[in-house]
PLY file of the C-alpha trace (Angstrom):
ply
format ascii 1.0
element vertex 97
property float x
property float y
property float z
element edge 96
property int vertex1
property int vertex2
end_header
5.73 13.58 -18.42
5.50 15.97 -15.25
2.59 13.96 -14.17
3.64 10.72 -14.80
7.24 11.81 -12.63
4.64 13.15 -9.61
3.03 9.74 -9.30
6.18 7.63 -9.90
7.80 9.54 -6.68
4.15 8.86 -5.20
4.98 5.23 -5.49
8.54 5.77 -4.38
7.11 6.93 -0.86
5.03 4.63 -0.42
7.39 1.67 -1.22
10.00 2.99 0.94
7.46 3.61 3.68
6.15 0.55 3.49
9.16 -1.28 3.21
10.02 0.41 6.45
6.77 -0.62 8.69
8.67 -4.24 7.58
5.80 -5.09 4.76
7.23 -7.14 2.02
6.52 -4.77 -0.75
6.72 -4.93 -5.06
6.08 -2.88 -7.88
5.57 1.15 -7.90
8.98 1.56 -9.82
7.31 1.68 -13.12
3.41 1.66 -12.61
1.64 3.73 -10.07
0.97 0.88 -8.16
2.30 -0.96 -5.19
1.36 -4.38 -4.13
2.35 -5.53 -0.48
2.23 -9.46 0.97
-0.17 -9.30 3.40
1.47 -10.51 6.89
1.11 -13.20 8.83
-0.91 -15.30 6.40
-3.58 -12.82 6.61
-6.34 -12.63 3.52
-6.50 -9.76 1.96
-9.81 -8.76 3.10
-9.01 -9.89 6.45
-6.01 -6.92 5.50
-8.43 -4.93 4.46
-10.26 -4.13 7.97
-7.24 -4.09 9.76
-5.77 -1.37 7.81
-8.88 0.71 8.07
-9.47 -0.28 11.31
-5.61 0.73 12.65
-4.47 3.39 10.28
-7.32 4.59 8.54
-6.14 3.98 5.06
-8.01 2.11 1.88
-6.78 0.10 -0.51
-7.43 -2.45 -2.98
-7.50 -6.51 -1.37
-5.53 -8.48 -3.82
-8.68 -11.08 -3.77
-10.43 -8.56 -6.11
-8.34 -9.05 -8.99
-9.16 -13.46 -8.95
-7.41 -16.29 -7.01
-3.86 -15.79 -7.45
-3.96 -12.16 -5.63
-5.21 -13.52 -2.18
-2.38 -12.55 0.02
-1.78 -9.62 -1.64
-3.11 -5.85 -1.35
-2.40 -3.42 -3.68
-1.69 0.69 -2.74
-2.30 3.61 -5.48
0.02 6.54 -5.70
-2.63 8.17 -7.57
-3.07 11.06 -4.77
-1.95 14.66 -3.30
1.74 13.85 -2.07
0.71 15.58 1.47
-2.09 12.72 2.13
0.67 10.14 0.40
3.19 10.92 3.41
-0.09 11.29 5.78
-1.26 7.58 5.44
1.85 6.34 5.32
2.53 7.50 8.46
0.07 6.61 9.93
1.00 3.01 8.88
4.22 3.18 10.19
2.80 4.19 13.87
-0.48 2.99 13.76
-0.34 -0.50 12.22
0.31 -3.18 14.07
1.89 -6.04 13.00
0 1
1 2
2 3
3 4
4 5
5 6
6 7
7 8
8 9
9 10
10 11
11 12
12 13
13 14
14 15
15 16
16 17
17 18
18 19
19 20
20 21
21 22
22 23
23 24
24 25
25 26
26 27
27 28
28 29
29 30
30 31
31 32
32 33
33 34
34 35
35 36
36 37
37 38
38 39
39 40
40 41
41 42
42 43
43 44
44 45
45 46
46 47
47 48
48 49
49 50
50 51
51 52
52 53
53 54
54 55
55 56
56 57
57 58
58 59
59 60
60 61
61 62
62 63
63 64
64 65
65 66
66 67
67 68
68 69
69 70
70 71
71 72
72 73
73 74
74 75
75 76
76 77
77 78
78 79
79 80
80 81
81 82
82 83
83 84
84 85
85 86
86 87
87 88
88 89
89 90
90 91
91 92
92 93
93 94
94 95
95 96
């Protein structure tokens, strides 16, 4: 249960922190994982790069997982909490929207 608490606050950071770089953001209340609309229109992949390219930070593009996730990228809180507030940091003042 102590585990499954670490990664649920995992996913609380990086909801909140993505909610406040003003990405729409769902999920990571119950699951580990946190889906975000990409913006703009942009495909996921097209997310992808940017997010590595501006921020440094990996995820998953929602294309992966079939048609209906284009649009969509998907975070994991599946990580050290220290590198959980590091990247999303650097999302909040590296990314630019």
């Amino acid at each position: 249960r102590e585990q499954v608490e670490y990664y649920l606050a995992n996913a609380a950071l990086i909801r909140e922190g993505l909610g406040k770089a003003g990405l729409q953001v769902f999920g990571g209340v119950n699951a580990p994982y946190i889906w975000l609309k990409t913006p703009a229109g942009m495909g996921s992949w097209e997310f992808f790069d940017k997010l590595l390219g501006e921020a440094h930070v990996v995820g998953t593009p929602g294309a992966g997982f079939g048609p209906s996730g284009e649009g969509y990228f998907r975070l994991s809180a599946f990580g050290l909490r220290e590198k959980i507030r590091e990247a999303i940091a650097r999302i909040q003042n590296k990314l630019k929207l």
